[in-house]
C-alpha positions in Angstrom: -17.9 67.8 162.2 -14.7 66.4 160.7 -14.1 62.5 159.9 -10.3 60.7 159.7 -10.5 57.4 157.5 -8.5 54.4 158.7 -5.2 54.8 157.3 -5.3 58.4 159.1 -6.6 57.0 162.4 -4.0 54.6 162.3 -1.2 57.1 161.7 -2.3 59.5 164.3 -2.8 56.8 166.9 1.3 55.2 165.9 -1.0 51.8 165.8 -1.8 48.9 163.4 -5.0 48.0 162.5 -5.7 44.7 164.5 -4.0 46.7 167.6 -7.1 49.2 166.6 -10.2 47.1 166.5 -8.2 45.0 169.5 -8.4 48.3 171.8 -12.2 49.3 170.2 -13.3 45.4 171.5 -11.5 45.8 174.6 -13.7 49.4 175.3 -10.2 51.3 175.0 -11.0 53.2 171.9 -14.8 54.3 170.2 -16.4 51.9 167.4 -16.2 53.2 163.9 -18.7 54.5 162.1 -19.5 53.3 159.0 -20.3 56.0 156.0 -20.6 54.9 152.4 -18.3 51.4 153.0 -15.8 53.6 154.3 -14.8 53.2 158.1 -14.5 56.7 159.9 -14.5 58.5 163.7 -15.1 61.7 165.1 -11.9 63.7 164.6 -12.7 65.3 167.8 -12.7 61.6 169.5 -9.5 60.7 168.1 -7.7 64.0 169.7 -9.7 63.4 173.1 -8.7 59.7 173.2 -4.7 60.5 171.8 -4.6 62.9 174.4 -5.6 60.3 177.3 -3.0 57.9 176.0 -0.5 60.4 175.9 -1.2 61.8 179.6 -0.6 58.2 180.7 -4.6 57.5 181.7 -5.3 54.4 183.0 -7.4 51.9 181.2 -10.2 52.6 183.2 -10.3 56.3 183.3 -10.0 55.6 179.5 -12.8 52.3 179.2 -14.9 55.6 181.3 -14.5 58.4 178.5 -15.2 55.6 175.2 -18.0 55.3 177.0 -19.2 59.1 177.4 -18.1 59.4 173.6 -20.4 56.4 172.4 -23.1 57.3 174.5 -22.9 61.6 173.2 -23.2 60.2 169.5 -26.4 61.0 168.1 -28.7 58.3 168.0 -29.5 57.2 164.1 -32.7 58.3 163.1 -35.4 55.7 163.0 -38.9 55.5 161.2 -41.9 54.6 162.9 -44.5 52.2 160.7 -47.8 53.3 161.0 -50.8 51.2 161.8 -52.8 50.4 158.4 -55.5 49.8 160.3 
């Protein structure tokens, strides 16, 4: 899996930064993810979501595949404390 950094998110998407995190709190684009400091996305979300805002998709149809995107990332892994007892 591939991962564009801000600047190349930004550049892809013809966008500016608070127009970015305005469409990610409005459900039109998937959070970021954050690795080392940096903030990155799926390269394979960006294309999808370029694609529906090229094609003209409504917000909701949009709002409806952020969603599926989110919800396919894998879950981060968690650690289970075990009972001293």
């Amino acid at each position: 899996m591939y991962f564009l950094r801000l600047p190349t998110v930004l550049k892809h998407l013809g966008v500016s930064r608070s127009s970015l995190y305005k469409y990610i709190a409005d459900g039109l684009f998937t959070k970021q993810i954050k690795i080392g400091g940096c903030a990155v996305w799926p390269e394979h979300e960006v294309k999808k979501l370029f694609r529906y805002y090229q094609q003209g998709e409504s917000k909701e149809q949009i709002r409806k595949q952020v969603s599926l995107l989110m919800s396919s990332r894998k879950p981060k892994a968690s650690v289970k404390k075990e009972n001293a007892s």
